[in-house]
Steps between C-alpha positions, in 0.01 A plus 500: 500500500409149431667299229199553257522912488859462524466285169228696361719837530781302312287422257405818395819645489631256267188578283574840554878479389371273175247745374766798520805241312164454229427851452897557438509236262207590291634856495835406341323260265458710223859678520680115506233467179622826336858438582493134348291600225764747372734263557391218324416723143449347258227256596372412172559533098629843384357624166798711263225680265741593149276760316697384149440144348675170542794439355616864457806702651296551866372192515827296492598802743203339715488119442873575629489648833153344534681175545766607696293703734271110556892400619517765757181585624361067519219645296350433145537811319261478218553764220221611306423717160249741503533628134303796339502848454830607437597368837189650662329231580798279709631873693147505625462154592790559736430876652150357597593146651455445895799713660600176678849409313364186328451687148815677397572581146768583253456840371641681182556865362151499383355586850671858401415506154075412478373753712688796311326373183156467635490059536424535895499732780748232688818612574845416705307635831311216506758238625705377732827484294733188633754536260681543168669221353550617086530767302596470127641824333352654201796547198438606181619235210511576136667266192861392461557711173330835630605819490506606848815401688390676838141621664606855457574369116122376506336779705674766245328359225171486607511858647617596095238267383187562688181259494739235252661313727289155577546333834320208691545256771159457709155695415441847555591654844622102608833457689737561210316820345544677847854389581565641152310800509655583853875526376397708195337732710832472738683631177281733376351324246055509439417125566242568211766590220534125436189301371451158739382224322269286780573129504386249728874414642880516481508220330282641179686811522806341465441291199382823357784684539703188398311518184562890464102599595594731767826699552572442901337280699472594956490131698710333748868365412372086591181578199764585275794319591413196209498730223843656642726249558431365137615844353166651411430778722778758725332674814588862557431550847375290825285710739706425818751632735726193420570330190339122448689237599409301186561819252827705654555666191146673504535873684268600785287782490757752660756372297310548149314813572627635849102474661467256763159362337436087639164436411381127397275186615482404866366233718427504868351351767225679663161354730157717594534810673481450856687175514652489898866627490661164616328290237660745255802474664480124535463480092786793445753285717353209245544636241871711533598104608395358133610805306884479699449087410761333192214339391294853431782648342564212260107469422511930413808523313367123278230728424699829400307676790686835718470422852450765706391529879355741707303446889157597538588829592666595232330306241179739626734795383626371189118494395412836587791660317437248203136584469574852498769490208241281328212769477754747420592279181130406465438846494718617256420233213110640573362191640435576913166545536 
């Protein structure tokens, strides 16, 4: 063989060797991509959709972890209020955004209140919960000078004095009308033997009953806790399995009525259905890490908010049960559809 075939074979199996080492590299191409991709999430700005408007209870629940999710994740986080609709309009925005983790939302009881009344057909189902960072108990506050010393004390009276008891605390079939109507069902008592007097918040309710309009008012302890500590109102009963920090002389649910009844206003984190597992679990690990954080704590309790935590998992369940006792309630005042 003369030195040019001998150079000629070489040749070609070097070329030979080459194309193989090519064809192995562009077939591991896209799993190096994948790999790093996943890796590298979050590549760009996150949007936090809040269904309620700015400067409310869930946004400052938002604006919050917003910023210290930018700390952890190197990413802007930018937090945005889709108002309307009794909440309709911002639960929607986040069910139907892309399913690639960079629209998350905060979500409240609401998602398991507007279906039962006819305001959409969305419901829990439709997300990817992350997980649930508040709840605020219902209790039931009435004045300083009334009559009623106890719930049972209250709850005795209306069942003697059907259809003349006023209450309020949110509009008809909101938050505090179900929590309410749930515990007097718990006790045996027709959540429509009281009349409810719509208003358009705690706050209004409040000021009414201050001023004697209405005899019992259903909201959370923070709403009321002005009107308390200067001596105006006394609250009966907190709708939780422990007593609030801020209130320790206010009885639990058990402990007034013996029903284990905890029913008020949540917030949680939850993204699009069909969000990949281990972006979820990237933002769960986020999140537990802020919610366990000093500065969290400090921020909820400034605010009078009950800080509560459960993991996707769980959160998921805690929905499902709490839509359920919600149409029940719903049901009973005559206002599921």
């Amino acid at each position: 063989m003369s030195f040019r075939q001998l150079g000629n074979q070489v040749g070609n199996q070097i070329r030979k060797h080459l194309g193989i080492l090519a064809l192995a590299a562009l077939a591991a191409a896209p799993l190096f991509g994948a790999g790093s991709a996943r890796a590298a999430f979050p590549e760009r700005a996150i949007t936090l959709i809040v269904p309620w408007a700015a400067g409310g209870g869930t946004d400052a629940v938002a604006r919050q972890i917003g910023a210290m999710l930018e700390r952890d994740l190197k990413q802007p986080v930018n937090v945005t209020n889709r108002t309307g609709g009794s909440g309709v309009i911002g639960h929607q925005a986040i069910a139907t955004a892309a399913p690639d983790g960079y629209t998350i939302g905060l979500i409240t009881l609401e998602i398991n209140l507007m279906h039962w009344v006819g305001l959409t057909d969305l419901t829990f189902e439709k997300y990817t919960p992350i997980a649930l960072v508040n709840q605020d108990p219902a209790a039931i506050h009435v004045k300083a000078d009334s009559p009623h010393k106890t719930v049972k004390d209250l709850f005795a009276h209306i069942k003697a004095n059907p259809n003349k008891v006023v209450a309020s605390g949110t509009g008809q079939g909101g938050s505090w009308h179900v929590a309410l109507a749930g515990l007097m069902q718990a006790d045996g008592l027709s959540p429509g033997s009281i009349r409810w007097v719509p208003s358009t918040g705690a706050a209004t309710a409040l000021t009414d009953l201050a001023a004697g309009g209405v005899d019992f008012v259903s909201c959370s302890m923070p709403e009321a806790e002005a009107l308390i500590k200067a001596g105006r109102l006394r609250s009966l009963v907190f709708f939780s399995p422990t007593r609030a920090p801020n209130f320790p002389d206010v009885p639990t649910t058990e402990e007034a009525t013996g029903h284990k009844w905890h029913k008020g206003v949540w917030r949680g984190f939850a993204a699009p259905k069909g969000v990949p597992k281990e972006i979820v679990a990237q933002y769960e690990t986020a999140i537990k890490k802020i919610w366990d954080s000093q500065e969290f704590k400090d921020f909820m309790n400034r605010r009078g908010f009950d800080m509560i935590y459960l993991d996707s998992a769980k959160f998921g369940e805690f929905m499902k049960t709490d839509n359920e006792d919600n149409g029940k309630a719903l049901k009973s005042l005559g206002l599921a559809k």
